[in-house]
C-alpha angles and dihedrals in degrees: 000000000000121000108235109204123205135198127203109237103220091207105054091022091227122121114246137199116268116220116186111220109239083246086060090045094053101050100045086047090045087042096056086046092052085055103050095043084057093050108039082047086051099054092041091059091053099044089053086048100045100035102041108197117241091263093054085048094060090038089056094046095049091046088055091046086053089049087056100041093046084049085055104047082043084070106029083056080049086063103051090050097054092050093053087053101050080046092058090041088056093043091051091039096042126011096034091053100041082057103045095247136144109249119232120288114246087225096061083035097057104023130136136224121240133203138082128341101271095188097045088123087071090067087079088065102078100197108033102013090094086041098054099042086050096055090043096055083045088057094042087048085053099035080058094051092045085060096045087049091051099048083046098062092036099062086038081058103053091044082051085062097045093054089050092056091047 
């Protein structure tokens, strides 16, 4: 049954049909969808968000192991840092002195290395792109120590030897 709907006209104090214009139609009828489309989208969002299915919770809880186990290795990478460097402070204090050279200078010790920025692929990752390219030029700064040091011991010890066959 349709719903007829009436209006008083005020000038010939009668009431009159009302007739909806299809304009009027369309947007009532796009206004309600609109309605519904932001709402059902809405509740969607915070179910997902509220009710993660099993996947995402895996997901979460391997994305937290990674975050641990990154923190670890961090200091764990700390610690190795601070051992080459008391290594380097004992070879410029004692070996270098006991055998008349020159220590290391602070400049070639704690040089960069220019150039272009070779991790420069990791800005397209928005929340660990900044973080990854910071903890690998930390490994190729002490991967560069590691080889001064090296270089280091190695020409102390065959001065060692020289000394041993004078």
């Amino acid at each position: 049954m349709k719903h007829i709907k009436y209006v008083f006209n005020e000038r010939t104090l009668q009431f009159e049909k009302h007739t909806s214009s299809r304009k009027q139609i369309l947007i009532k009828f796009s206004g309600i969808g609109l309605a519904i489309v932001f709402t059902s989208v809405s509740l969607f969002l915070l179910g997902m968000k509220l009710f993660p299915s099993p996947s995402e919770k895996a997901l979460y809880a391997e994305v937290e192991m990674l975050k641990s186990q990154i923190n670890t290795m961090d200091q764990d990478f700390d610690k190795l840092a601070d051992n080459l460097t008391s290594l380097h402070e004992k070879d410029n204090q004692v070996h270098r002195l006991i055998f008349g050279v020159n220590p290391i200078d602070s400049g070639v010790w704690n040089g960069g290395v220019g150039g272009h920025d070779k991790y420069s692929y990791l800005n397209s990752y928005a929340s660990s792109g900044e973080y990854l390219k910071k903890q690998l030029v930390k490994v190729d700064n002490l991967k560069r120590k590691f080889g001064i040091q090296q270089k280091s011991l190695d020409s102390l010890y065959t001065i060692a030897l020289k000394r041993e066959k004078d």
